[in-house]
Biotite code that builds the C-alpha atoms (Angstrom):
import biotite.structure as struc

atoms = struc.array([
    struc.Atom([-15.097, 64.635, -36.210], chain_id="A", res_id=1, res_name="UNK", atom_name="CA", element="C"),
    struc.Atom([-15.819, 62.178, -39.037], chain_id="A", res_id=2, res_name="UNK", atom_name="CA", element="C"),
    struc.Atom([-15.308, 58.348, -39.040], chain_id="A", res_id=3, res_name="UNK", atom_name="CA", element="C"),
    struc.Atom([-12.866, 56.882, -42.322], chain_id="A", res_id=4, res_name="UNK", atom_name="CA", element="C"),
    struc.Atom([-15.182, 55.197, -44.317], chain_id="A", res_id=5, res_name="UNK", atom_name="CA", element="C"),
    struc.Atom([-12.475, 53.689, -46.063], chain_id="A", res_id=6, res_name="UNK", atom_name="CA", element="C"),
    struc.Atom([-10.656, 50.316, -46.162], chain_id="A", res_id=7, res_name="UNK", atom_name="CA", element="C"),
    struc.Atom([-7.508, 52.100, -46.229], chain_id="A", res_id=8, res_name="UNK", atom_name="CA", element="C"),
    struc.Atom([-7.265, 53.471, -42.864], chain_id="A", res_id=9, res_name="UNK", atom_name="CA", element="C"),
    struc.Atom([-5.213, 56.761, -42.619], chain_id="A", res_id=10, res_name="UNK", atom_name="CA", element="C"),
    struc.Atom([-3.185, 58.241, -39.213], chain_id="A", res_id=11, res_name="UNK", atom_name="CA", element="C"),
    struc.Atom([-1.503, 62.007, -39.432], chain_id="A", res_id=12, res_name="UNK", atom_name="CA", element="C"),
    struc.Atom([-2.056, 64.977, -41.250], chain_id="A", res_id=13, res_name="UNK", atom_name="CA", element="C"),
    struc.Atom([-2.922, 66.097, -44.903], chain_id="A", res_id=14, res_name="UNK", atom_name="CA", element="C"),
    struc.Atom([-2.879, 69.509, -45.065], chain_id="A", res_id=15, res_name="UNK", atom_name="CA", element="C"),
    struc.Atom([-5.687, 70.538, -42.524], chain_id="A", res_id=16, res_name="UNK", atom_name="CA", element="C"),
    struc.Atom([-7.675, 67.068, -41.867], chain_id="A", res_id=17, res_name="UNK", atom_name="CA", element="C"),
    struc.Atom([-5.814, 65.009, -39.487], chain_id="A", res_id=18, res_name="UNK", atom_name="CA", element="C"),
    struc.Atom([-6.413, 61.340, -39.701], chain_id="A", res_id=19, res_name="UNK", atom_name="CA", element="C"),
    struc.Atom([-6.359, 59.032, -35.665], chain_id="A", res_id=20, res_name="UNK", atom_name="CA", element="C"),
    struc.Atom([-7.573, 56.118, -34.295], chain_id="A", res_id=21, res_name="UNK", atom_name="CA", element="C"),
    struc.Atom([-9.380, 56.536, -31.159], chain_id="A", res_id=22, res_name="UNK", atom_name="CA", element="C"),
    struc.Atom([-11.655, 53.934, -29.274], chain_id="A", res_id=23, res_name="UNK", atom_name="CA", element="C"),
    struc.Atom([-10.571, 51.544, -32.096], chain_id="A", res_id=24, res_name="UNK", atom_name="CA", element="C"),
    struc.Atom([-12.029, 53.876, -34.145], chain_id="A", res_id=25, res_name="UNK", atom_name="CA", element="C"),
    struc.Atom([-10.273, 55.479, -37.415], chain_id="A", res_id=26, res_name="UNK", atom_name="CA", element="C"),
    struc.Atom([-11.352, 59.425, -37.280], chain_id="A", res_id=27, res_name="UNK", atom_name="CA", element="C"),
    struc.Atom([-10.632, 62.585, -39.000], chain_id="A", res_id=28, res_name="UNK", atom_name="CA", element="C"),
    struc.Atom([-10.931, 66.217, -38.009], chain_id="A", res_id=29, res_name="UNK", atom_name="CA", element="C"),
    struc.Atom([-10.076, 69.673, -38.997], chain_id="A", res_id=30, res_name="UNK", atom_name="CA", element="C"),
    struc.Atom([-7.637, 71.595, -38.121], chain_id="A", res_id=31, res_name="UNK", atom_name="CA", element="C"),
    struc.Atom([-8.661, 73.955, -35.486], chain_id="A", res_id=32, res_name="UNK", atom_name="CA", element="C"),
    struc.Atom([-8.534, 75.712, -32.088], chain_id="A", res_id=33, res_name="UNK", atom_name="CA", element="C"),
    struc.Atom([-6.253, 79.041, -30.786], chain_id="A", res_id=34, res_name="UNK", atom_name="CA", element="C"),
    struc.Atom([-2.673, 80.085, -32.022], chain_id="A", res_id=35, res_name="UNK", atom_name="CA", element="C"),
    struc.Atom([-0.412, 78.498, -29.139], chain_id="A", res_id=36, res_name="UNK", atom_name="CA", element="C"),
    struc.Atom([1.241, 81.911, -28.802], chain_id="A", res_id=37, res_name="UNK", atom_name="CA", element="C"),
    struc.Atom([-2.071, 83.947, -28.350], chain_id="A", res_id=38, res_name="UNK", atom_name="CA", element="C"),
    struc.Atom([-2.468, 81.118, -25.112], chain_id="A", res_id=39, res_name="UNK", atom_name="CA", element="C"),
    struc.Atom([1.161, 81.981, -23.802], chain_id="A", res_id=40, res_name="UNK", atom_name="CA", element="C"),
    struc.Atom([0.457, 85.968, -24.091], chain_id="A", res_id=41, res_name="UNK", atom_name="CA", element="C"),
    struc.Atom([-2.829, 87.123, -24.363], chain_id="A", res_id=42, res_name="UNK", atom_name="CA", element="C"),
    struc.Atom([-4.583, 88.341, -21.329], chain_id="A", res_id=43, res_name="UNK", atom_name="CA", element="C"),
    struc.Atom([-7.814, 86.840, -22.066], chain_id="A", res_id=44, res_name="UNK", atom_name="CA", element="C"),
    struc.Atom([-6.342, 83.407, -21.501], chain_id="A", res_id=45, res_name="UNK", atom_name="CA", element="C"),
    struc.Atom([-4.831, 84.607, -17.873], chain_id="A", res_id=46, res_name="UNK", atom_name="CA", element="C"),
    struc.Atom([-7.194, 81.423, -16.472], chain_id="A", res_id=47, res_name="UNK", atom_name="CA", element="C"),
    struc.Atom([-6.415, 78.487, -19.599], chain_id="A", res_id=48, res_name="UNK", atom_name="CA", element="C"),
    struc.Atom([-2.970, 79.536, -17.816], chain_id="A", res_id=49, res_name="UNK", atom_name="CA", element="C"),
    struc.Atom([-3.443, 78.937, -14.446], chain_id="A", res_id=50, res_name="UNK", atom_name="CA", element="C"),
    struc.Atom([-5.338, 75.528, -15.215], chain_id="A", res_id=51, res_name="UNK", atom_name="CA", element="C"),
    struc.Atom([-2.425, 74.124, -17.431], chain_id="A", res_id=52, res_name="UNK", atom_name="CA", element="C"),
    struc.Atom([0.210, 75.241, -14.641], chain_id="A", res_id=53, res_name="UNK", atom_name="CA", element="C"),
    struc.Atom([-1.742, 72.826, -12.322], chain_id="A", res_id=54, res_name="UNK", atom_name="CA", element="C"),
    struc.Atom([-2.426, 70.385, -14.518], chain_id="A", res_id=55, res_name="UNK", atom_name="CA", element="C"),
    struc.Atom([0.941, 69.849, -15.092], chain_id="A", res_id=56, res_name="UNK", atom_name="CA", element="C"),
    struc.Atom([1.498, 69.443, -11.457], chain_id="A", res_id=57, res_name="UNK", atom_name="CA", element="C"),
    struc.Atom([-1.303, 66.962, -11.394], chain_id="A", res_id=58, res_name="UNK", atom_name="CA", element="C"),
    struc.Atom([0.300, 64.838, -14.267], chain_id="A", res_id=59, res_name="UNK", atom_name="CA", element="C"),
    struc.Atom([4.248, 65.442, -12.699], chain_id="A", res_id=60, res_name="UNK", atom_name="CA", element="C"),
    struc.Atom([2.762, 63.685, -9.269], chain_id="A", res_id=61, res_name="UNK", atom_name="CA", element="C"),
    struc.Atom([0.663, 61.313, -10.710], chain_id="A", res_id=62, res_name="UNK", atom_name="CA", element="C"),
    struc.Atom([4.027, 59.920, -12.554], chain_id="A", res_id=63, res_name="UNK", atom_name="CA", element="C"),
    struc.Atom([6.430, 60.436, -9.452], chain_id="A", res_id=64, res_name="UNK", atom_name="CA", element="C"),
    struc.Atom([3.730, 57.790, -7.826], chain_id="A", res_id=65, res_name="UNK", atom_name="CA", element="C"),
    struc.Atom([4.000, 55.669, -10.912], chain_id="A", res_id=66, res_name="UNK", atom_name="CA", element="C"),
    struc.Atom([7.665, 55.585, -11.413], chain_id="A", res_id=67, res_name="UNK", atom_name="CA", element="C"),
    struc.Atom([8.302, 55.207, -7.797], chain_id="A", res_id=68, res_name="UNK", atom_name="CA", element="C"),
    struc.Atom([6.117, 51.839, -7.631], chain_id="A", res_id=69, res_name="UNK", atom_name="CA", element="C"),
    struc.Atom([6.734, 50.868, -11.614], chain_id="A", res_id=70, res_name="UNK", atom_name="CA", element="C"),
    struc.Atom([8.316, 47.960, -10.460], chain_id="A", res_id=71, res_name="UNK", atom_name="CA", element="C"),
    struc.Atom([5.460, 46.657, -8.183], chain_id="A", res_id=72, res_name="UNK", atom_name="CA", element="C"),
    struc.Atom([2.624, 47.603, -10.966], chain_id="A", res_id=73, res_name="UNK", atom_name="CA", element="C"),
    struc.Atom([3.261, 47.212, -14.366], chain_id="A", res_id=74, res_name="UNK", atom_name="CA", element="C"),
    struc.Atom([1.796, 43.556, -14.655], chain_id="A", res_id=75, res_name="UNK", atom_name="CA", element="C"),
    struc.Atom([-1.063, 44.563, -12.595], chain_id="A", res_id=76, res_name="UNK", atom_name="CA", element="C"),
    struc.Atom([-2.196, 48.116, -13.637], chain_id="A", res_id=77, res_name="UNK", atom_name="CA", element="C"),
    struc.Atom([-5.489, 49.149, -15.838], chain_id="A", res_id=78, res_name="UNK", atom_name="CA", element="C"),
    struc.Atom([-5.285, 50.892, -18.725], chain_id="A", res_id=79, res_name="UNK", atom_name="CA", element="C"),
    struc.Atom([-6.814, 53.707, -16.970], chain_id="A", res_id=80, res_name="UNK", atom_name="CA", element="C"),
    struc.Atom([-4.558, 53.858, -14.089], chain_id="A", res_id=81, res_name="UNK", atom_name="CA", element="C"),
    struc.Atom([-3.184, 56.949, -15.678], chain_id="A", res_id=82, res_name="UNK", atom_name="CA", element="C"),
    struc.Atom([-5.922, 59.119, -16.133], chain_id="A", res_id=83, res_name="UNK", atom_name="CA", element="C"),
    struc.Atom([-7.227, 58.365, -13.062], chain_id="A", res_id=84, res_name="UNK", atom_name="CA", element="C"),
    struc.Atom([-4.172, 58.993, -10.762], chain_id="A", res_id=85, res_name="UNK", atom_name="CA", element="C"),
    struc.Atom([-4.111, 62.270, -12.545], chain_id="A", res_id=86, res_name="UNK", atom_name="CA", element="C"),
    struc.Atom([-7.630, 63.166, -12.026], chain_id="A", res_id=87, res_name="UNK", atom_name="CA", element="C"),
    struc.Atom([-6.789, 62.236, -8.023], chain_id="A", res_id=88, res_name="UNK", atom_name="CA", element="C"),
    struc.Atom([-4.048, 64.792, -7.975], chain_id="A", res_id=89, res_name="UNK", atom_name="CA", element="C"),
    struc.Atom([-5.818, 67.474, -9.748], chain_id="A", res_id=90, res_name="UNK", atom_name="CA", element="C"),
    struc.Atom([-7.879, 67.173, -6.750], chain_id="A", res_id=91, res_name="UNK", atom_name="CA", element="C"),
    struc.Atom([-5.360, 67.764, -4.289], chain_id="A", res_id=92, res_name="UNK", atom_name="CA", element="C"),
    struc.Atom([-4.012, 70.503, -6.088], chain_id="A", res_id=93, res_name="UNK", atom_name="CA", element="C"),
    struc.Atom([-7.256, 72.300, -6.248], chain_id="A", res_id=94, res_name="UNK", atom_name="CA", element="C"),
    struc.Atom([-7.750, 71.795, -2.349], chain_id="A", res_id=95, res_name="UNK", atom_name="CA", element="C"),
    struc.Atom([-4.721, 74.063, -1.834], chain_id="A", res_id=96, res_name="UNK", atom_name="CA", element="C"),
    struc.Atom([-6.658, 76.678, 0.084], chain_id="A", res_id=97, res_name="UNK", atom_name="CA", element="C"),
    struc.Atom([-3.498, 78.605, 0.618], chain_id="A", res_id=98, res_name="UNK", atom_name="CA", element="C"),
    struc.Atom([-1.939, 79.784, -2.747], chain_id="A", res_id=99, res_name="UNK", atom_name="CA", element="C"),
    struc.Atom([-3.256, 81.853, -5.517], chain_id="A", res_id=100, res_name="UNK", atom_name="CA", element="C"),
    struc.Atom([-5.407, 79.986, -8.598], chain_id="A", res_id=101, res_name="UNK", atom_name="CA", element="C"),
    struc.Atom([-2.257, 79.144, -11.306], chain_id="A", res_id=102, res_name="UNK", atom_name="CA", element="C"),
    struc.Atom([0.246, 78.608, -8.101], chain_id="A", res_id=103, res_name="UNK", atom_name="CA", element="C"),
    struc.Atom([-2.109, 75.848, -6.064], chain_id="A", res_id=104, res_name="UNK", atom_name="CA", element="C"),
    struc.Atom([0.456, 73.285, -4.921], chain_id="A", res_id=105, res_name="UNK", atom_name="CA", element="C"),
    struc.Atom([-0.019, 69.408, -4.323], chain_id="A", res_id=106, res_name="UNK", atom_name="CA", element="C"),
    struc.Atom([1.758, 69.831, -0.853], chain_id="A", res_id=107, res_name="UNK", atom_name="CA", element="C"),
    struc.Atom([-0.152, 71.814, 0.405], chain_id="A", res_id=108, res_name="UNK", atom_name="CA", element="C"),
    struc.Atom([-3.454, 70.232, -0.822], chain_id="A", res_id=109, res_name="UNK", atom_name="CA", element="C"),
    struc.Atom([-5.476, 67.459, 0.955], chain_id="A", res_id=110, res_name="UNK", atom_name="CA", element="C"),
    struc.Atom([-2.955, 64.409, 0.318], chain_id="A", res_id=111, res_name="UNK", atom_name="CA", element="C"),
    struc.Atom([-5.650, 62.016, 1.810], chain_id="A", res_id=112, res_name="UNK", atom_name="CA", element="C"),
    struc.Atom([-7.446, 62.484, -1.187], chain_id="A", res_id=113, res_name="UNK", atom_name="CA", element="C"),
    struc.Atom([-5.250, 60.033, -2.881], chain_id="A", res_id=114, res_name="UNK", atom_name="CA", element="C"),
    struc.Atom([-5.711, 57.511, -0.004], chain_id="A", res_id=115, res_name="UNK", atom_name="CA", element="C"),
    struc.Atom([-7.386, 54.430, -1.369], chain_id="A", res_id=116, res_name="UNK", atom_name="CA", element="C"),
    struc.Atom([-6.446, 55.016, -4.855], chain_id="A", res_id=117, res_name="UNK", atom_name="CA", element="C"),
    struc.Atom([-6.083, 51.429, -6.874], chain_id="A", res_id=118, res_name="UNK", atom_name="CA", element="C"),
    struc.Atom([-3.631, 51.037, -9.442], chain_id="A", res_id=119, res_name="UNK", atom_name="CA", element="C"),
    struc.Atom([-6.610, 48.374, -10.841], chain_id="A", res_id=120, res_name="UNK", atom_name="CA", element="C"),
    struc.Atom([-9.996, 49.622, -10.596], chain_id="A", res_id=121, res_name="UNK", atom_name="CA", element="C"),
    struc.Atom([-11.101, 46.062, -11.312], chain_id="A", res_id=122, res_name="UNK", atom_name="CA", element="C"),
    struc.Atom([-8.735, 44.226, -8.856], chain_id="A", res_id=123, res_name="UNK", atom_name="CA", element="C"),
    struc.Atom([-8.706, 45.546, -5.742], chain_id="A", res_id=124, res_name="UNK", atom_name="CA", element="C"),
    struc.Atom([-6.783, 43.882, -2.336], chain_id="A", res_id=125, res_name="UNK", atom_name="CA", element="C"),
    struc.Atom([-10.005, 43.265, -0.848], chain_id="A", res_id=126, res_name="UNK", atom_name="CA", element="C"),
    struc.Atom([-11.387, 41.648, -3.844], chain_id="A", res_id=127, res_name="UNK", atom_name="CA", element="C"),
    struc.Atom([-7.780, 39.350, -4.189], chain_id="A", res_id=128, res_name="UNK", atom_name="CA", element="C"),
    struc.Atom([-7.067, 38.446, -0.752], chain_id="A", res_id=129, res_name="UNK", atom_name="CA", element="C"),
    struc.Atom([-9.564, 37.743, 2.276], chain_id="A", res_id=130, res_name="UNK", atom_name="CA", element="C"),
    struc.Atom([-7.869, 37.261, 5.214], chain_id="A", res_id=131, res_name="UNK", atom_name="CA", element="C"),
    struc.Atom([-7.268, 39.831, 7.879], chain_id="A", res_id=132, res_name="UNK", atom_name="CA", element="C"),
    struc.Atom([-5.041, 42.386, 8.080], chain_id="A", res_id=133, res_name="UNK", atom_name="CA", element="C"),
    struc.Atom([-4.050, 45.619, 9.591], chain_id="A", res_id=134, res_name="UNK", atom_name="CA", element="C"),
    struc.Atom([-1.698, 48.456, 8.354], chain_id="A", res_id=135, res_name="UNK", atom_name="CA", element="C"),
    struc.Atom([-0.829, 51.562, 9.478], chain_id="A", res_id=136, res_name="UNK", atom_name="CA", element="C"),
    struc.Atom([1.966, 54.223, 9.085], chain_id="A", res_id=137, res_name="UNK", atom_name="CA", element="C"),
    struc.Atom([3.255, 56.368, 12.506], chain_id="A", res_id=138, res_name="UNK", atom_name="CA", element="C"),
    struc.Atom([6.189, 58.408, 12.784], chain_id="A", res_id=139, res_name="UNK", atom_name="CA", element="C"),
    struc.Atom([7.872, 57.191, 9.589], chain_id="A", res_id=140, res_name="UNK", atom_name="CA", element="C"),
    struc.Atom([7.122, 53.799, 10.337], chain_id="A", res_id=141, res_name="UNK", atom_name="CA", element="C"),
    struc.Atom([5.199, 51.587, 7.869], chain_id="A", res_id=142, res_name="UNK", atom_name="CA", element="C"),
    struc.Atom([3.322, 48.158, 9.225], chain_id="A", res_id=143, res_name="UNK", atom_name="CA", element="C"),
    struc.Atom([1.389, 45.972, 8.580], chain_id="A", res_id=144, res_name="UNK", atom_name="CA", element="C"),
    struc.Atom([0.176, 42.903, 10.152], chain_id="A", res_id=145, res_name="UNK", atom_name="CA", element="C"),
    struc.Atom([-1.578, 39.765, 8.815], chain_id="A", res_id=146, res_name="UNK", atom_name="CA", element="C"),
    struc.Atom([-3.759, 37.505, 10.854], chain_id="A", res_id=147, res_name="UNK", atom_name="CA", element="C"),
    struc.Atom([-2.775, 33.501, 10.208], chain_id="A", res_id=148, res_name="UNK", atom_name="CA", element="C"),
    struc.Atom([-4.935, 32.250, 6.759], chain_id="A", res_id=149, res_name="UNK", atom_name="CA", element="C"),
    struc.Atom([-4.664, 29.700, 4.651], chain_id="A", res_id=150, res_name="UNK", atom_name="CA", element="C"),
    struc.Atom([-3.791, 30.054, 1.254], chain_id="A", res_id=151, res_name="UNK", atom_name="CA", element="C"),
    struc.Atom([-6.171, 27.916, -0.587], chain_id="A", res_id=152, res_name="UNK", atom_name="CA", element="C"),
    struc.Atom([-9.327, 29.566, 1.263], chain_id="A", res_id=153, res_name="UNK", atom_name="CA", element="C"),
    struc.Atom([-8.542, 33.016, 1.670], chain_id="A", res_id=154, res_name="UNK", atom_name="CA", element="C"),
    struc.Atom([-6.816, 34.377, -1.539], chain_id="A", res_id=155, res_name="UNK", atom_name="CA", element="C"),
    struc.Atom([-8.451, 34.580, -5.224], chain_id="A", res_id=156, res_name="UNK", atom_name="CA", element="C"),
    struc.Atom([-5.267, 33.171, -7.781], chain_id="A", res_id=157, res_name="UNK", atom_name="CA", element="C"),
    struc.Atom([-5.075, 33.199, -11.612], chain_id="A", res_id=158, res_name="UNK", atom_name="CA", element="C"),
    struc.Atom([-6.221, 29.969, -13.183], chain_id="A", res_id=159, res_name="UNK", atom_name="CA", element="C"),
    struc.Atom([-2.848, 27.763, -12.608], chain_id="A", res_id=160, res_name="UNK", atom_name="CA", element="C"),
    struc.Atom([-1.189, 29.414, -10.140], chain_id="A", res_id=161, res_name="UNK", atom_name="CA", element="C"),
    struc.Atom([0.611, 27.424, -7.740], chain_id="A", res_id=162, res_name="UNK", atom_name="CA", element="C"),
    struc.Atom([2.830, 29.888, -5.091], chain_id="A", res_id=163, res_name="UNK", atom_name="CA", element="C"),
    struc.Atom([2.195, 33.561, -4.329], chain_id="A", res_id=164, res_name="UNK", atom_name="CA", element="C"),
    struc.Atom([4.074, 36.366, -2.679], chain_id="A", res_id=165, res_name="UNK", atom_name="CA", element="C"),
    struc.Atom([3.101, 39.134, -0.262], chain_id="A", res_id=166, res_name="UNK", atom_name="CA", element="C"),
    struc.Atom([4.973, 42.483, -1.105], chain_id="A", res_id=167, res_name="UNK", atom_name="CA", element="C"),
    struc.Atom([4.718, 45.369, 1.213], chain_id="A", res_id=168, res_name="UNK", atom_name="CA", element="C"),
    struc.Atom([5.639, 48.751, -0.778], chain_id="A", res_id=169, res_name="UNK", atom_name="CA", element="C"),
    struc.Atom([6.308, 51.897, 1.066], chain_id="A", res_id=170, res_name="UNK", atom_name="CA", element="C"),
    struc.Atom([7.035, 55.352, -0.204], chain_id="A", res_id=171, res_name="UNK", atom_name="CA", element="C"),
    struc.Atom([8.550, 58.930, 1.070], chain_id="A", res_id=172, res_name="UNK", atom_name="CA", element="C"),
    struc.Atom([7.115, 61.611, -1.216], chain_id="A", res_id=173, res_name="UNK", atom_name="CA", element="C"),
    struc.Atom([7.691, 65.389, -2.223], chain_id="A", res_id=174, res_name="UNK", atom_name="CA", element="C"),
    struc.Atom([5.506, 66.326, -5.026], chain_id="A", res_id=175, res_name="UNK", atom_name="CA", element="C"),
    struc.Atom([6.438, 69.603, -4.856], chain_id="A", res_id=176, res_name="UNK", atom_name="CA", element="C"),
    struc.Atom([10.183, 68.780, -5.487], chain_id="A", res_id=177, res_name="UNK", atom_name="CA", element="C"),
    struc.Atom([9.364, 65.843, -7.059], chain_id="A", res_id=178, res_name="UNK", atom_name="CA", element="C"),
    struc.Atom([11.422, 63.136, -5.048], chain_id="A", res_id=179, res_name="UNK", atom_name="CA", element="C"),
    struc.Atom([10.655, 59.548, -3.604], chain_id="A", res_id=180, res_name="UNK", atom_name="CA", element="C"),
    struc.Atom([12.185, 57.420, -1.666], chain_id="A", res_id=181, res_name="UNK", atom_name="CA", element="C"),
    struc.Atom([10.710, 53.609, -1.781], chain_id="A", res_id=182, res_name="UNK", atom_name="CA", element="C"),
    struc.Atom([11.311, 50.371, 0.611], chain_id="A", res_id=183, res_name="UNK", atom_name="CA", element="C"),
    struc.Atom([9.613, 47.270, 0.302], chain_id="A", res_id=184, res_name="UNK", atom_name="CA", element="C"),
    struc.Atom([9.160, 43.984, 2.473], chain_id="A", res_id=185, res_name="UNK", atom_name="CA", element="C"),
    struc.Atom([8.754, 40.470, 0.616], chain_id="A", res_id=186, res_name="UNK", atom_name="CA", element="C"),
    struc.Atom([7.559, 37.516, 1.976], chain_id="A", res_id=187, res_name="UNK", atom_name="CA", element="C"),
    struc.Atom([9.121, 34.097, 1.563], chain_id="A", res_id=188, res_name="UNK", atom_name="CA", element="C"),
    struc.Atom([7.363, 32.113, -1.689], chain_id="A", res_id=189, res_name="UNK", atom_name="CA", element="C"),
    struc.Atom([4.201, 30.280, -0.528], chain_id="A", res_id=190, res_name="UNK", atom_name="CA", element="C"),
    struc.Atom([2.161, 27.504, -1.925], chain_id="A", res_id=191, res_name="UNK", atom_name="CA", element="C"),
    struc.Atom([-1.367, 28.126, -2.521], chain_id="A", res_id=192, res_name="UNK", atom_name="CA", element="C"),
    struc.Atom([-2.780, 24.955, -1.232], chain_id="A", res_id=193, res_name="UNK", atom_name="CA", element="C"),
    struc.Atom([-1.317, 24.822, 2.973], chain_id="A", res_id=194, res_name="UNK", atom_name="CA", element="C"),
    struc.Atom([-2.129, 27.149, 5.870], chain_id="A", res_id=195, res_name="UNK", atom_name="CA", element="C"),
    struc.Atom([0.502, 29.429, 6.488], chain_id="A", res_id=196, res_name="UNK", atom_name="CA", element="C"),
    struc.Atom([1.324, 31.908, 9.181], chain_id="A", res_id=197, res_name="UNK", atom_name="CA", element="C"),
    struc.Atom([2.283, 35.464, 8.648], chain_id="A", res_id=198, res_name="UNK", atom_name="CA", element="C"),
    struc.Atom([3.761, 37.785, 11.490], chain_id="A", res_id=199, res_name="UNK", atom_name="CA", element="C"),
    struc.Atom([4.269, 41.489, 11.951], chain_id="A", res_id=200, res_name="UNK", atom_name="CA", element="C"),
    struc.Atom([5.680, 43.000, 9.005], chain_id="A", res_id=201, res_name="UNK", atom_name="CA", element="C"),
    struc.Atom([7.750, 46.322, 9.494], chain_id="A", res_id=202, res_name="UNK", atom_name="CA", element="C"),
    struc.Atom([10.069, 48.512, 7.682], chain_id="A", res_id=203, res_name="UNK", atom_name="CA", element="C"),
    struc.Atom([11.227, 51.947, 7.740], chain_id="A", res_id=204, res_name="UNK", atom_name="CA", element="C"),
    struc.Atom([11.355, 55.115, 5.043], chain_id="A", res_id=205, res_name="UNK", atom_name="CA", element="C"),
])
C-alpha cells in the first residue's frame, strides 16, 4: 500500500496499481492475491470455503435486520452499524454446535447473542431517555411498559427540539429463509416541556 503523493488524486485501475480512497486517504496497491477459480476448486482452499459460505450468512442476516427496521433507523444509525451487525451474526453462526464447519446456520446458533445490539454505538436508549421502563416478549407477544415521566427531565433532545415520539418496533425473523415480519406501536406527538403519562404498550407479531 502506498499513499498518492499527488495533487491529482486517482480512483481505479491502471494496469496492475489500483488507485482508492480509504480513511480519507488516497492509496494505491498492486495487483495481487489467488486466481478466484483456484478458491472455487482447489482443495487446499476446502476452509477459505467454508468461512465465505458463513460469512455470507452473517452479512444476508445482518441486512434482513436492517431492511426489516430501515424505516425506524436510517436517521439514527452509525456508520458502523453495518460492520458491526455483521460481526454479531458471524457469532451466532459460529455457535451452531450442530452442523458441519461451511454449513453452520444462524438458526440454530445462539440468537441471544444479538440481544442488546445498538443500531448507534454512540446513542444508546439508556443514554437518550431516563425514565423507567419495562419490556418483554412471551408467547409472540411484544410489551412494553413505561412508568409516568416528564418530558423535560427525563429525555436528552437535539438542540431545538420541541415534540418527540415513542416508537415501539417489533420483528418475526427467519434467517435461515430469510423472512420478517415487522409491527410497530407509535405514541401520540408529545411536547418536550409537560409531564406526560404513558400506559401499557402491546402489540402482536
Amino acid at each position: 500500500m502506498a499513499r498518492q503523493e499527488s495533487f491529482i488524486k486517482l480512483k481505479g485501475r491502471i494496469g496492475d496499481l489500483t488507485f482508492y480512497k480509504s480513511g480519507g486517504e488516497y492509496l494505491a496497491r498492486t495487483k495481487g492475491g489467488i486466481d478466484g477459480d483456484r478458491i472455487r476448486t482447489d482443495p487446499r482452499f476446502e476452509r477459505t470455503r467454508e468461512n465465505g459460505r458463513e460469512f455470507l450468512r452473517a452479512v444476508k442476516s445482518g441486512k434482513l435486520l436492517r431492511d426489516a427496521f430501515s424505516e425506524h433507523i436510517f436517521l439514527t444509525a452509525d456508520r458502523g452499524m453495518n460492520g458491526r451487525l455483521t460481526a454479531v451474526f458471524s457469532k451466532v453462526v459460529k455457535s451452531d454446535h450442530e452442523s458441519a464447519r461451511g454449513e453452520r446456520m444462524v438458526m440454530l446458533g445462539n440468537i441471544a447473542l444479538v440481544s442488546g445490539f445498538e443500531f448507534n454505538g454512540g446513542a444508546n436508549l439508556e443514554s437518550i431517555f431516563f425514565g423507567r421502563y419495562e419490556a418483554g416478549i412471551a408467547e409472540g407477544i411484544a410489551s412494553v411498559a413505561l412508568q409516568p415521566f416528564n418530558p423535560a427531565l427525563n429525555i436528552r433532545r437535539p438542540e431545538g427540539a420541541t415534540h418527540g415520539q415513542l416508537i415501539m418496533v417489533g420483528g418475526n425473523f427467519n434467517f435461515d429463509t430469510l423472512t420478517s415480519s415487522v409491527v410497530n406501536a407509535d405514541s401520540d406527538p408529545f411536547v418536550l416541556t409537560v409531564i406526560r403519562t404513558f400506559v401499557s404498550s402491546i402489540f402482536r407479531n
